[in-house]
C-alpha positions in Angstrom: 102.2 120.7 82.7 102.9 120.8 86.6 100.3 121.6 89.2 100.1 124.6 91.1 103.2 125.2 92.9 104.1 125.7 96.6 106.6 127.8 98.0 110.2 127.2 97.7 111.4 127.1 101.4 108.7 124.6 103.0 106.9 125.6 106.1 104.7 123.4 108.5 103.8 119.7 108.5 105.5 119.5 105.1 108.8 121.0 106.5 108.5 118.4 109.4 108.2 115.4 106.6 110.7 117.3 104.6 113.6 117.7 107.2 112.7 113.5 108.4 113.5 112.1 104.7 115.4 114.9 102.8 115.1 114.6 99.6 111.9 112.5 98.8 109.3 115.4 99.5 109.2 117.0 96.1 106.1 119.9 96.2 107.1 120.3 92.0 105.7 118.0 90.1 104.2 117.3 87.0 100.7 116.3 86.2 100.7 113.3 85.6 102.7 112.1 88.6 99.4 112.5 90.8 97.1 110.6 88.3 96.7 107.7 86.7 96.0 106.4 82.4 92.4 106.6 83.7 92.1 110.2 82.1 90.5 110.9 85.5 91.9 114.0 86.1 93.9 114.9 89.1 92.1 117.9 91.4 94.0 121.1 92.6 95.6 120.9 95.8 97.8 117.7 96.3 100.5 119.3 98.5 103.4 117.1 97.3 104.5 113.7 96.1 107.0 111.8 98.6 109.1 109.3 97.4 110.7 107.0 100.8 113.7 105.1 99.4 112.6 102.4 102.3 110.4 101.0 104.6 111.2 102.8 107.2 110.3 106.2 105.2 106.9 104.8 104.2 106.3 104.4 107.9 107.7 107.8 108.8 105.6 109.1 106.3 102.8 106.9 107.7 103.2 108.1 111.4 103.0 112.4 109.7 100.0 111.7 107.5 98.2 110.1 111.0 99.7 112.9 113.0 98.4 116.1 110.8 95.6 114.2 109.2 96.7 114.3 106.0 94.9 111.9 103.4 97.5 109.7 101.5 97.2 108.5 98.3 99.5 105.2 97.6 101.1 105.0 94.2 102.7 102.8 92.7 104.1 103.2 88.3 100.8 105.3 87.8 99.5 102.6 85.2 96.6 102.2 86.8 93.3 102.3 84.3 89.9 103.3 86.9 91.4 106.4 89.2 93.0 104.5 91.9 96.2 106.1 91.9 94.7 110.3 91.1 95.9 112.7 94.0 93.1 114.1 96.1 92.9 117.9 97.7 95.0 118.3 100.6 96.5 115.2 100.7 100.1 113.6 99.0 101.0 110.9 96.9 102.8 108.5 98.6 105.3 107.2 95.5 106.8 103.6 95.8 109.3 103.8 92.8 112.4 103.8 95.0 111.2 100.5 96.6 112.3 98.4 93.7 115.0 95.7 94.5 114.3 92.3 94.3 115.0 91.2 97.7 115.7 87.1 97.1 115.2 84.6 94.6 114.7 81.1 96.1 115.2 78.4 93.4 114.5 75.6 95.3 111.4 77.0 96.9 110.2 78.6 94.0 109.7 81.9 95.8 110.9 85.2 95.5 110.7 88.6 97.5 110.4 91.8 95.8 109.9 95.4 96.9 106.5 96.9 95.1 108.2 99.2 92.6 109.9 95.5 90.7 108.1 95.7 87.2 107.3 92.6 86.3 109.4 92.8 83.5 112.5 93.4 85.5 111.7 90.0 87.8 111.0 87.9 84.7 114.8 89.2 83.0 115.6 88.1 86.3 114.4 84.8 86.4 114.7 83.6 83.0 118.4 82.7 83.8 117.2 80.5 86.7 114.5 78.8 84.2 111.8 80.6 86.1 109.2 82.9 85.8 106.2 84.8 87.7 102.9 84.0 86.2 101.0 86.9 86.3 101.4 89.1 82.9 99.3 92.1 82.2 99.6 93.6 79.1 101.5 96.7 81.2 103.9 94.5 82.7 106.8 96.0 80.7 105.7 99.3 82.5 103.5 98.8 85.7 104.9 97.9 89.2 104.3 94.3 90.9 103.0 96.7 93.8 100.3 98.1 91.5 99.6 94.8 90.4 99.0 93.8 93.9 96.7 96.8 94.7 94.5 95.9 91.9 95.0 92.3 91.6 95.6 92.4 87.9 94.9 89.5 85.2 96.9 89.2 82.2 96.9 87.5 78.8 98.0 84.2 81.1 95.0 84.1 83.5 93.5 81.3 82.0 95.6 78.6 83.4 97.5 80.4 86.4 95.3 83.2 87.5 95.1 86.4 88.8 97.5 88.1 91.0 96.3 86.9 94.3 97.0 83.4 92.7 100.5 83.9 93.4 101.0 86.2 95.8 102.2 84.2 99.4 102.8 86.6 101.4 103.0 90.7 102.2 104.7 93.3 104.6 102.2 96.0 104.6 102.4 99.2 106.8 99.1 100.5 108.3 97.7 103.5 108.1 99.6 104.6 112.0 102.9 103.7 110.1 102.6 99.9 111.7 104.5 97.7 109.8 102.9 94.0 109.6 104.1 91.0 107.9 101.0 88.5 106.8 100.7 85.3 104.6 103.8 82.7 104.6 106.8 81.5 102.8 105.2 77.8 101.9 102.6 77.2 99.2 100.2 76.3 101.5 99.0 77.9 104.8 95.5 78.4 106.4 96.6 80.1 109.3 94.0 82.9 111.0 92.2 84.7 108.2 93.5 85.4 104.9 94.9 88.8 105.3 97.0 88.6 102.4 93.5 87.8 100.2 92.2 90.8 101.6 94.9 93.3 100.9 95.5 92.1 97.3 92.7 94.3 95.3 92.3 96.6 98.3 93.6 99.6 95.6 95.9 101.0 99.0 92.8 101.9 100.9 93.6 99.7 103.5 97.9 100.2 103.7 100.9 100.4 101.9 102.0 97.2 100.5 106.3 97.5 101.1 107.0 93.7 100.2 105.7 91.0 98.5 106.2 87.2 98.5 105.3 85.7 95.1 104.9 82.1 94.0 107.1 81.4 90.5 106.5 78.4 88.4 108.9 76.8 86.2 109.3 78.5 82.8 107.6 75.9 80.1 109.9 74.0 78.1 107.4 74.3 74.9 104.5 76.7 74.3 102.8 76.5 70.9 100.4 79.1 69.8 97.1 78.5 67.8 95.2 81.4 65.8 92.0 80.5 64.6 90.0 83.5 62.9 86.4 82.9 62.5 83.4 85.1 60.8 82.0 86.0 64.1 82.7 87.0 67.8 79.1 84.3 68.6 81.2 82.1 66.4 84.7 82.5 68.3 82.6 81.9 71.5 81.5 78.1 70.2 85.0 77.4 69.8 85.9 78.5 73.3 83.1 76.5 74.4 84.4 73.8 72.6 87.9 74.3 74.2 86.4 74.0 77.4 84.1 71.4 76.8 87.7 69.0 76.3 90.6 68.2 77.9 93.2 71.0 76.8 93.6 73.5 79.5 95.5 76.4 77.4 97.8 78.8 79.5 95.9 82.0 77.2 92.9 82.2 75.3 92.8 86.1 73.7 89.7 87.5 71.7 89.7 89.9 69.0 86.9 91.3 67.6 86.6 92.7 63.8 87.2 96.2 64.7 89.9 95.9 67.2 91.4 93.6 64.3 91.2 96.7 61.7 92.8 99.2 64.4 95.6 96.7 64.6 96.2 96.3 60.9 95.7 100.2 60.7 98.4 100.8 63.5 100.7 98.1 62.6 100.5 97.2 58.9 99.4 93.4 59.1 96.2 92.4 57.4 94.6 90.1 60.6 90.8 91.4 59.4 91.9 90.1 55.9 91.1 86.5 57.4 87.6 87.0 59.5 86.1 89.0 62.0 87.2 87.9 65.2 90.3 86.1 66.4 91.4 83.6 69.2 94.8 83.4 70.1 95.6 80.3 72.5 98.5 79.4 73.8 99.1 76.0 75.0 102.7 75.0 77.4 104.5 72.7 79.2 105.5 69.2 77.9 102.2 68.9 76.3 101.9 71.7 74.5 101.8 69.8 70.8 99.0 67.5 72.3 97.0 69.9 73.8 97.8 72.6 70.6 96.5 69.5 68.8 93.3 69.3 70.5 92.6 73.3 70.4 93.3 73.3 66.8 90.6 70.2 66.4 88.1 71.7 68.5 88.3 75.8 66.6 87.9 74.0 63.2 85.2 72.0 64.2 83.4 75.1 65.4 84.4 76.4 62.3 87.4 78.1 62.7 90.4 78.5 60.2 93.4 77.2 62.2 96.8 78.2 61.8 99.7 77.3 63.9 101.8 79.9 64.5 105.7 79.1 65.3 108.9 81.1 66.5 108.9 85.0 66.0 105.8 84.8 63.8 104.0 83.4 67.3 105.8 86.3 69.3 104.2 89.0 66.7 101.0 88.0 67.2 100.9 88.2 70.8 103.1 91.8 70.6 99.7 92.9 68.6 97.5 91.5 71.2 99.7 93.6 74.1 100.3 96.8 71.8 99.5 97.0 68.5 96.2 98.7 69.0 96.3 102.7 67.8 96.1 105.8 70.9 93.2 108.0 71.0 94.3 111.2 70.8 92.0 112.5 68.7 88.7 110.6 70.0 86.3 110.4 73.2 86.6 107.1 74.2 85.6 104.7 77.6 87.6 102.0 78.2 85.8 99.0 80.5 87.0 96.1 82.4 84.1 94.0 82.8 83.7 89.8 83.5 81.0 88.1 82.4 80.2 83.9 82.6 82.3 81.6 79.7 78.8 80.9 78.2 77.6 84.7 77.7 80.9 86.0 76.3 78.4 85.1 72.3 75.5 87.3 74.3 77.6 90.3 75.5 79.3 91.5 72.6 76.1 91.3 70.6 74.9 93.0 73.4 77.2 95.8 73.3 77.2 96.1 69.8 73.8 97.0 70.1 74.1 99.8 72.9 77.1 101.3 70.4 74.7 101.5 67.9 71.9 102.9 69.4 74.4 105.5 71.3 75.4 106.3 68.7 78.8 105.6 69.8 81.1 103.1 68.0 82.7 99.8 70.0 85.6 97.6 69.9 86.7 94.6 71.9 89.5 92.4 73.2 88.9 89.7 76.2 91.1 87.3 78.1 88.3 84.8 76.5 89.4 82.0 78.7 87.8 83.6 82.2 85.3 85.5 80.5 87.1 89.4 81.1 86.2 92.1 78.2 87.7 95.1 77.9 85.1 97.0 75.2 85.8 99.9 74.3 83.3 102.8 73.7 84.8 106.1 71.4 83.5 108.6 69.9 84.8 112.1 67.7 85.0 114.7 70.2 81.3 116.9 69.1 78.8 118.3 71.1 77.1 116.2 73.2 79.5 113.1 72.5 81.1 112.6 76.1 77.4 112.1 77.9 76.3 109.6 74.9 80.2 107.5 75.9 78.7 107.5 79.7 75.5 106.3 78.8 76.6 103.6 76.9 78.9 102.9 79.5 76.4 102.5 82.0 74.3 100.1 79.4 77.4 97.9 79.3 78.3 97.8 82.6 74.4 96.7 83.5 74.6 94.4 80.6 77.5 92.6 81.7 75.9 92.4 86.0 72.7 91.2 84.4 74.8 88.0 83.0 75.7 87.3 85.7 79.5 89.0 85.6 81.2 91.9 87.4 81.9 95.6 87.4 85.4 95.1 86.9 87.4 91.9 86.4 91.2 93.3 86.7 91.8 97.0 86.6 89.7 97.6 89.8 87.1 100.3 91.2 89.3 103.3 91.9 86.9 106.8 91.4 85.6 105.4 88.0 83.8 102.9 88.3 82.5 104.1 91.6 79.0 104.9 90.5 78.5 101.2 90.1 79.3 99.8 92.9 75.8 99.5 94.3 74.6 97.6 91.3 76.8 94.7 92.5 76.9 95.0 96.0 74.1 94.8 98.7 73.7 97.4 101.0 74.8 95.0 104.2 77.9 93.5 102.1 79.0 97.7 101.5 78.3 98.3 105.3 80.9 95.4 106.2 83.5 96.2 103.6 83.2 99.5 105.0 83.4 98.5 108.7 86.8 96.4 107.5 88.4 99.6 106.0 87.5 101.4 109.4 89.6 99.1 111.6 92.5 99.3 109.4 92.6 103.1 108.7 90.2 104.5 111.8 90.6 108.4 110.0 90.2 107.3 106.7 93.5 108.7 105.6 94.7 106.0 103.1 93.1 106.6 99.4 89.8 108.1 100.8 87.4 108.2 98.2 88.7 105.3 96.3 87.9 101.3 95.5 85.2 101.6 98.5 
């Protein structure tokens, strides 16, 4: 499927871009290069998709979008899960695929630079040689761009123990909005210099510029990880023996929860028998030189809440956390809502029987994974495509989403706000702290060219 096509022989402000990076203005393209895995859909009109093979083209392209006012959309692999990424009328997509060399690996400072179109797969093949890795590991990383990453600030099974993107991100070269190109954050670990720019930009979803290079922080890759599974006959139940994880002295590096029907679409999908054993699963993973001790003290704690342990070793330990990443069965037959919420280590029990609940009186049925070990669910709300179906999915959504706020948690914990989850934001934020994130976006993007409509 490709969007409605413009002429062969460019005319205009497109010409102009055209004829300054030849090549990289491409006016036919397919679908779903102007949207994201959101199933938002893309609107008529994006005029073309431009793909600079440098810095110096993003700015170009920068410096014509300010000229013509023309609204850019950045983009980075297009895995993007709330909107952020979706083409708006009249405007282009602004594609950083080209931009993917890994710029410098620095051993001894345990840094490396990387243009935003570096998968994170591609930088870890890279640094496994040097005994090194980069923390951060969303369940796309095979697939989604470091850049992306950055413009969301994405989680990740490891979160736990290492956080969240902006965890490890030191520095970035951003251009502005004018095609300005600035260079914030530092090469060292620490740094409190001025304001923390490099905070701000990481989760800004491109509304605020195009992120062209990124400094990250890598950590030594573990000389041991061992990997616990502990199923138990409840999610309330799994929660005790996260809150008896917690309540000790092991810090585990991941702490995954499955709930009983997520566990059935995995055995369905991929032919193991995981609900066989209970109706919710942790998966932790402990590393470093005390793995075994701390693996040792999970293991204690999840059978004294009354889990049924099993130590899981070698490639058996690697198919477990494949299922966890992938082993879940596509939609393609179903209605379904996908959320990204947070909610408080002691409510994790709380939510899911809350949102069991809303399923049921929906009418709508619900399944769950988390990244347990800082509270982030990801329910999911589906439904068989019939009359009526889609409106009971958003009002079940919106019971969720309120659910998880009156907790105490968060509209969205990792995959960001994009046009989604938009219709929330004012359930979470004042009126005054909207006014000054929107007075923020006005000094860096004065015509409110970069993603308008998005994150804000």
């Amino acid at each position: 499927m490709t969007t409605e096509l413009l002429p062969d022989v460019l005319t205009g402000p497109l010409a102009e871009l055209d004829a300054a990076l030849p090549g990289a203005v491409d006016v036919r393209f397919a679908a779903h290069e102007v949207t994201d895995r959101s199933r938002v859909d893309a609107p008529a009109g994006v005029l073309a998709v431009v793909r600079p093979a440098d810095v110096e083209g993003v700015q170009a392209v920068l410096r014509w979008a300010t000229r013509h006012r023309v609204p850019v959309v950045p983009r980075g692999a297009g895995t993007g899960l709330s909107g952020g990424a979706v083409g708006v009328a009249g405007g282009i997509v602004l594609s950083t695929e080209r931009l993917d060399r890994i710029l410098e690996i620095a051993p001894a400072d345990q840094v490396a630079r990387v243009e935003p179109g570096v998968l994170g797969a591609d930088l870890d093949a890279a640094l496994a040689p040097l005994g090194l890795r980069y923390a951060p590991d969303p369940a796309s990383w095979r697939v989604s761009s470091i850049g992306g990453n950055v413009a969301t600030n994405a989680g990740g099974l490891r979160c736990a123990k290492y956080g969240v993107t902006r965890e490890s991100v030191l520095a970035l070269d951003v251009v502005l909005a004018d095609g300005t190109l600035v260079s914030t954050g530092h090469r060292s670990i620490k740094g409190v210099t001025g304001l923390d720019l490099v905070g701000l930009f990481t989760g800004s979803e491109g509304t605020l510029g195009v992120v062209v290079g990124i400094t990250v922080r890598l950590r030594p890759r573990p000389v041991r990880e061992e990997t616990v599974a502990a199923w138990f006959d409840s999610v309330d139940a799994a929660a005790q023996g996260l809150l008896a994880i917690t309540a000790g002295t092991a810090r585990p590096a991941v702490v995954e929860l499955l709930d009983g029907p997520t566990l059935g679409d995995v055995d369905a999908h991929s032919g193991t028998s995981l609900a066989a054993h209970g109706d919710a699963l942790l998966l932790v993973q402990t590393d470093g030189h005390g793995a075994e001790a701390e693996a040792a003290e999970v293991e204690a704690a999840l059978a004294g809440a009354g889990g049924r342990t099993r130590r899981l070793h070698g490639d058996d330990a690697e198919f477990h956390w494949e299922l966890r990443r992938t082993g879940r069965g596509p939609l393609e037959d179903e209605l379904a809502v996908g959320e990204d919420v947070a909610v408080p280590l002691s409510r994790i029990g709380q939510f899911h029987r809350e949102i069991t609940r809303i399923g049921a009186a929906h009418g709508v049925s619900v399944r769950a994974v988390a990244h347990a070990g800082d509270g982030n669910f990801h329910p999911l709300l589906f439904a068989d495509e019939v009359p009526g179906a889609a409106e009971r999915l958003e009002a079940a959504a919106d019971e969720v989403v309120a659910t998880a706020l009156r907790l105490g948690g968060t509209i969205s914990g990792e995959h960001g706000i994009g046009t989604a989850k938009q219709r929330w934001l004012a359930d979470e934020l004042a009126p005054r702290v909207r006014e000054l994130q929107a007075g923020i976006k006005a000094v860096f993007d004065p015509l409110g060219l970069l993603n308008p409509g998005k994150a804000l």
